[in-house]
C-alpha positions in Angstrom: -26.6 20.0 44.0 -27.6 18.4 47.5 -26.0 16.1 49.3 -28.4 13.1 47.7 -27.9 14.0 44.3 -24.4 14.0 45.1 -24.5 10.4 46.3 -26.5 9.2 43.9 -24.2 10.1 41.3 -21.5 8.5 43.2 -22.9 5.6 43.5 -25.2 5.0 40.1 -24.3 7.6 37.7 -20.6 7.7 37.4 -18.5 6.0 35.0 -14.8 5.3 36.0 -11.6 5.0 33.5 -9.5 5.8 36.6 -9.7 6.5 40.1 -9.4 10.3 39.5 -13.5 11.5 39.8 -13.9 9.7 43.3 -10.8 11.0 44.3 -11.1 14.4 43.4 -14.6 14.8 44.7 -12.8 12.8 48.7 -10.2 15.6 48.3 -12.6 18.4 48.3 -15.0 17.2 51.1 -12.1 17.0 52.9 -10.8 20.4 52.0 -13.7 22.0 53.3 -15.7 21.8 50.1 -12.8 23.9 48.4 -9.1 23.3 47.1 -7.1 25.4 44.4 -5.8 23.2 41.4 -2.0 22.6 42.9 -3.1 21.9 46.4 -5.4 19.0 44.4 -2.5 17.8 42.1 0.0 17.5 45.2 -2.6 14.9 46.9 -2.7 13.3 43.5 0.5 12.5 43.5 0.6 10.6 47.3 -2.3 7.9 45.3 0.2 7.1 42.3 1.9 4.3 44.1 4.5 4.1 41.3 6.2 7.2 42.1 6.0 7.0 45.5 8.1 4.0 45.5 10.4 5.2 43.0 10.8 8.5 44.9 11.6 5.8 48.5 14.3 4.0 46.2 16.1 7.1 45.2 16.0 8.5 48.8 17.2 5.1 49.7 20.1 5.0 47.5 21.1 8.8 46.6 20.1 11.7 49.3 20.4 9.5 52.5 23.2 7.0 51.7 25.4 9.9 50.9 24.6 12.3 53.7 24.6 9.5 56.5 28.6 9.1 55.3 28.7 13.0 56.1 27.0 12.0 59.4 24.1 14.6 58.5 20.9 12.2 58.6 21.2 8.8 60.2 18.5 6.0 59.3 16.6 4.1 61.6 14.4 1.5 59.4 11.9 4.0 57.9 12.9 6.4 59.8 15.4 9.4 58.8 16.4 11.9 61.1 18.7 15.0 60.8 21.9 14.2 62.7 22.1 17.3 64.9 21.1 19.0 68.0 18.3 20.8 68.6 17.4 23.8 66.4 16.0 26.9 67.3 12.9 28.8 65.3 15.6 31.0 63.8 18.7 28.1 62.9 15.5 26.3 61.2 14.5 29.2 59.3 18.0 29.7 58.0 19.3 26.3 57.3 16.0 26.2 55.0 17.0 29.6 53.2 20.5 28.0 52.3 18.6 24.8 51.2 16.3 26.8 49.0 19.1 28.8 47.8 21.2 26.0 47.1 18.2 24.3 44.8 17.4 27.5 42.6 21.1 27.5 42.3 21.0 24.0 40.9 17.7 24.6 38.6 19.2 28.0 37.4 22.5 26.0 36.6 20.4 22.7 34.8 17.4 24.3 33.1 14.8 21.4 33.3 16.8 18.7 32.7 16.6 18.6 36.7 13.3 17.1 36.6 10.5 19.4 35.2 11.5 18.8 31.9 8.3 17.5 31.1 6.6 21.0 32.2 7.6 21.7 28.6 5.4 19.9 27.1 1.8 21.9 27.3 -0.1 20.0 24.5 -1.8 16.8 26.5 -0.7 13.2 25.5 -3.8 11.6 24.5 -4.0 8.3 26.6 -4.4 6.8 23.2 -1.4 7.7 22.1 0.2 7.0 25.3 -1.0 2.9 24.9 0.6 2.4 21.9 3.9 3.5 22.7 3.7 1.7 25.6 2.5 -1.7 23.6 4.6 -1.1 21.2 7.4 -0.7 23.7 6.8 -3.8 24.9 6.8 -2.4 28.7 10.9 -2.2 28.7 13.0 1.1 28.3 14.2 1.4 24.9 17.6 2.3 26.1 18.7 0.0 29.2 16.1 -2.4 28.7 14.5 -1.8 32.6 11.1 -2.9 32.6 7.6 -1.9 34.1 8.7 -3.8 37.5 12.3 -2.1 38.0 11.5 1.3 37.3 8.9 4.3 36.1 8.3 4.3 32.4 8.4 7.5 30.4 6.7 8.0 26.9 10.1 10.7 26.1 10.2 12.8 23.1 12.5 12.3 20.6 13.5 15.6 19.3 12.7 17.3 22.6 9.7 19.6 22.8 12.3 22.3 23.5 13.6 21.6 20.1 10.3 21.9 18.2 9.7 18.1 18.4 6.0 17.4 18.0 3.8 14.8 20.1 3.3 12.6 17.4 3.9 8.6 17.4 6.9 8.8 15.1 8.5 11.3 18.0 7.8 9.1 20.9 9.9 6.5 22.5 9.4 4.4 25.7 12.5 5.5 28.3 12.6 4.6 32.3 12.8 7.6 34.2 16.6 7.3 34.7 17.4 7.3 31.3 15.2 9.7 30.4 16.4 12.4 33.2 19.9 11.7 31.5 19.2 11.8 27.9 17.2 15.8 29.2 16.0 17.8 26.5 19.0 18.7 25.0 19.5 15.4 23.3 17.6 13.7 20.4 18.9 10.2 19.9 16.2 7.9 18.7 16.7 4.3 21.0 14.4 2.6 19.5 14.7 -0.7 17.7 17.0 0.3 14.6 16.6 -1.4 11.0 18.4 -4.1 11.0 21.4 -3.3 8.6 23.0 -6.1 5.9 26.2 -6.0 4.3 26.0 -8.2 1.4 29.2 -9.4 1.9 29.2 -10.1 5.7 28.1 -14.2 6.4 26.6 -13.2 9.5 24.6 -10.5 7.8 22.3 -13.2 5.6 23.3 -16.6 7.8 22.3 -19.7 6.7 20.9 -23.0 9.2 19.6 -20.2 11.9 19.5 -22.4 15.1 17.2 -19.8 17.1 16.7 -16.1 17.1 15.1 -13.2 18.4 13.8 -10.1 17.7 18.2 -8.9 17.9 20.3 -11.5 17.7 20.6 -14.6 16.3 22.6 -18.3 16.8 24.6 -20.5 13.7 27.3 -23.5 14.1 30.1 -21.9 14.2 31.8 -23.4 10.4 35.0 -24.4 12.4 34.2 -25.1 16.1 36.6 -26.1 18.7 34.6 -28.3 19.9 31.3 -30.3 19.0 28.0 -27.9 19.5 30.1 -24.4 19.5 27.9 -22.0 18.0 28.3 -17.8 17.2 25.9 -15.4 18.9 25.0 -12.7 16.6 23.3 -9.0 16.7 21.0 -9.0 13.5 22.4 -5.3 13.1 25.9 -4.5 11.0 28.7 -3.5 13.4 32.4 -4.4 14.2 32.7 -3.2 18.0 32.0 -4.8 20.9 31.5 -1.5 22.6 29.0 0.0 19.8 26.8 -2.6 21.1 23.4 -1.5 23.1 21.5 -2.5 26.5 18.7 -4.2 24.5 21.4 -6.3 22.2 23.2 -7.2 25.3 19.5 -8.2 26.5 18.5 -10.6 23.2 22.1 -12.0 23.0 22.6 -13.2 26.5 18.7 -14.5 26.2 19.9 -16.3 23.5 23.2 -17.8 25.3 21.0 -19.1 28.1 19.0 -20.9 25.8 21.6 -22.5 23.9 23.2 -23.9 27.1 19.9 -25.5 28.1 19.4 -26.7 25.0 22.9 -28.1 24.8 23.1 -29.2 28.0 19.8 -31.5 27.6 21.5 -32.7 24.3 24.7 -33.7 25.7 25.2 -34.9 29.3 28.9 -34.9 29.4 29.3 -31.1 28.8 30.2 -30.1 32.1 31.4 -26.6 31.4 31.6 -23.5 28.9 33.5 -20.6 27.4 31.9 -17.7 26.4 34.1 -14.6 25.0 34.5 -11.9 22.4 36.9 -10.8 20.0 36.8 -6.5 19.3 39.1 -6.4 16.7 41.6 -7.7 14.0 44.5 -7.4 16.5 42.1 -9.3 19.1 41.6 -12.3 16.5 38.4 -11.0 15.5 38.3 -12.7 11.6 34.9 -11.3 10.4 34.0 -7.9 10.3 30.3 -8.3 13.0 30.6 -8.5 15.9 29.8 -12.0 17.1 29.9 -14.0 20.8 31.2 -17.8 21.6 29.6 -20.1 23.1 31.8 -23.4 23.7 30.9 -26.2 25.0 33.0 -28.0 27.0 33.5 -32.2 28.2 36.3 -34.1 30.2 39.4 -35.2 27.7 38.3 -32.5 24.8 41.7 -31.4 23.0 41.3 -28.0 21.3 42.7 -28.0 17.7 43.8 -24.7 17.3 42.9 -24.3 13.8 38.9 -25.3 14.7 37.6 -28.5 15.3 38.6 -31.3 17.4 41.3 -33.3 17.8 40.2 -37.1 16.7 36.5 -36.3 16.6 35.3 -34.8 13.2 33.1 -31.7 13.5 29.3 -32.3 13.3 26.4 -30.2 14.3 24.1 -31.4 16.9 20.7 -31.0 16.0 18.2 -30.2 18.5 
């Protein structure tokens, strides 16, 4: 090919579904006309502006934060230095054999759940596939609920590939890269949305007069409120325990809580304050076996009546 068919193809004949063609052909010019595979995927990797920042946040806040307490490195802006005199040829070369030592040791000790853990996986993700676990995921970590903005997304496997999990749609879930380092690949809990599971006999399992809701949680009056507008916060799934609750119901239930005081608010103008709490347990006045939140509205000269309601004012629901 000569030069001119070369740039006619660049500039005609291409078609682009990423920026990888034009930049693989920029990296090889500048190599000299020649690069081996590695050399090629390293320069990838200083285009994908994602990482790059993630990789500045974690220096930020791991490797230089604790070895500028040590008084190793010291940070000038941008800038990181090492925190020592001058080396010699000879102190550089062995202060770089202990660091390499000290990482294989680490790697030896953590298998790939260091990082390479995805090196696992040698079947490609079609980018199909890798859509519509992202859509699906609706761009937020299925686990601590960190979205597209905060943090690197992972598509992880389920059942790891080291455990013979397949890449298949049913063994995909969308993780940050935090959670996803953590759960490894020894690990196969499935953080996706669960089915929503109904007792029968639980009233907050099939509610009745549903004030507003979301994909997790839902709102009701509560049947006897303390004070006029108090209303439960409920997870949609079965479960007693404050502390069996995840990230993502934490999420929809304080999205929920915010509403409700807006909507309140705008309803009432002489709520000038509110309690919010949680009982976990039968010891901790918890009367119903789901685990539900308060929200309480509160107004200059309300008396609590301690068995609901309030004093001198007959409960009523405000309607919004």
């Amino acid at each position: 090919m000569t030069f001119d068919n070369l740039k006619t193809f660049l500039e005609s004949k291409m078609k682009m579904s990423h920026i990888y063609q034009p930049l693989l052909i920029k990296l090889l010019v500048e190599s000299d006309g020649s690069a081996t595979i590695r050399q090629l995927a390293l320069q990838f990797l200083g285009y994908d502006e994602s990482q790059v920042r993630y990789y500045e946040k974690t220096l930020i806040n791991m490797p230089i934060k604790v070895l500028s307490k040590h008084d190793v490195v010291e940070r000038d802006k941008n800038l990181v230095s090492l925190n020592v005199v001058k080396l010699t040829f000879v102190q550089k070369a062995e202060l770089k054999k202990i660091c390499e030592q000290k990482i294989q040791e680490y790697i030896q000790k953590r298998g790939l759940s260091v990082w390479d853990y995805r090196l696992i996986d040698n079947d490609p993700m079609p980018d199909s596939l890798r859509y519509r676990v992202l859509k699906d995921g609706k761009g937020i970590c299925a686990l601590c609920g960190a979205s597209k903005n905060e943090r690197v997304l992972d598509v992880d496997h389920i059942i790891p590939r080291s455990l013979g999990g397949k890449t298949e749609y049913s063994n995909l879930q969308l993780l940050c890269s935090k959670c996803n380092r953590s759960k490894g690949n020894k690990d196969n809990t499935d953080f996706r949305d669960n089915p929503v599971d109904k007792v029968d006999s639980c009233p907050f399992c099939l509610p009745e007069d549903i004030i507003i809701e979301n994909s997790l949680s839902l709102a009701i009056y509560d049947k006897y409120p303390v004070t006029i507008g108090h209303v439960l916060i409920i997870p949609k799934r079965h479960f007693t325990d404050y502390f069996e609750v995840t990230q993502k119901e934490l999420i929809a239930i304080n999205d929920l809580i915010r509403i409700l005081k807006s909507m309140i608010t705008e309803k009432d103008k002489k709520i000038n304050g509110f309690n919010i709490g949680v009982n976990s347990g039968e010891s901790a006045g918890q009367t119903i076996s789901h685990l539900h939140f308060h929200l309480i509205p509160r107004r200059s000269g309300d008396v609590d009546n301690p068995k609901g309601g309030v004093r001198g004012v007959i409960p009523e629901k405000m309607n919004y």
